[in-house]
C-alpha positions, 0 to 999 in steps of 0.5 A: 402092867396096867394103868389108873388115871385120876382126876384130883381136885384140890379146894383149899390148896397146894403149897410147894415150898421147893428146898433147891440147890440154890437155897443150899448154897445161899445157906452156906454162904450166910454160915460160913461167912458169918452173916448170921451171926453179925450183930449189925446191918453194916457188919452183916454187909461187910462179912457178906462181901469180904466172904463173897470176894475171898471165893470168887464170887460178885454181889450180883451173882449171890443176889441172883441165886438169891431169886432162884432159891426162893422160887415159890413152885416147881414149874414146866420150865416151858410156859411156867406152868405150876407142876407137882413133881414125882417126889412130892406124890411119892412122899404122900404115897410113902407117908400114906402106906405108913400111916394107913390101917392094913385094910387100906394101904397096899404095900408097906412105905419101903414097897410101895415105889414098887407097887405103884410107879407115877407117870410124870408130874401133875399139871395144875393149869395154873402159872401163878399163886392165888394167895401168901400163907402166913402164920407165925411159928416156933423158932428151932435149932435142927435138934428141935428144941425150942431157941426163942420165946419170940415166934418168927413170920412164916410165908408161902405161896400157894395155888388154890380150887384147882384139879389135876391128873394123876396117872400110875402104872401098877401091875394088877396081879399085885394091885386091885385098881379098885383098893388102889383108888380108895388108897388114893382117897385116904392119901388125899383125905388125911395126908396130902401132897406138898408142904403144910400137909398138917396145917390142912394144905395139899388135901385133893379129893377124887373127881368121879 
């Protein structure tokens, strides 16, 4: 096994948006307690509570997972720096192999876990969002079909003019370094990593 270490550089930017355990749970709170579906402030409030009392569970415990699913970045967990984790670069990887010419690619999606392991996290250096993306977005049901003629308010943090490194370890008998690095730079120029990938965030550039 070898290595191939790479210097991204990312201009416009990097959003996260984390689906974590705590968003799971707040989701199904709200569905099961029928918040969502109250037509009023004060009817939302009292299903909330009467929902959050017959499972045990205070007001200010629901708050505080409250904040914590709607953490804007995955972070160290030591000083609070910004991290791409893993998932997120083997998601652009995967999505990369699917979608790049033979030519470029090397290893199918279903292989290239195989092919190309990540050697931890990016560190981006930074411990705060330099802006709020904001635009306004169709309304969907989980089928995709179209619920409301009404756009709702989408918002997300994001890090911007920014680099970080990327280490992987492949086997050279089955990777060129070189074919690895012109697949990285596709991954970087027409995929990107994170989430809003086709609104144009996540997109790096090689640092030569």
């Amino acid at each position: 096994m070898t290595s191939l270490t790479l210097e991204l550089h990312f201009a416009k930017g990097y959003i996260a948006h984390p689906y974590w355990p705590e968003l799971e749970k707040v989701i199904n709170i709200e569905k099961e307690s029928g918040t969502r579906r109250a037509r009023s402030e004060a009817n939302r409030a009292r299903a909330l509570e009467d929902y959050l009392k017959k499972v045990g569970l205070t007001l200010d415990k629901f708050n505080k997972l409250k904040i914590a699913a709607a953490r804007p970045f995955y972070t160290n967990g030591r000083d609070g720096e910004i991290i791409i984790p893993e998932h997120q670069i083997y998601g652009m990887l995967a999505a990369a192999a699917d979608e790049a010419r033979s030519g470029v690619r090397i290893a199918s999606r279903d292989q290239i876990r195989s092919a190309i392991q990540v050697m931890g996290p990016m560190h981006t250096g930074k411990t705060k969002a330099d802006g709020c993306f904001e635009r306004f977005a169709v309304v969907t049901a989980g089928t995709g079909a179209k619920l409301s003629n009404q756009r709702a308010l989408r918002q997300n943090d994001y890090i911007s003019d920014f680099s970080g490194t990327l280490t992987m370890s492949f086997d050279p008998a089955m990777v060129d370094p070189k074919r690895l690095r012109d697949f990285i730079a596709y991954a970087g120029r027409e995929i990107g990593i994170g989430a809003s990938r086709k609104l144009g965030w996540g997109r790096f550039s090689i640092v030569d």
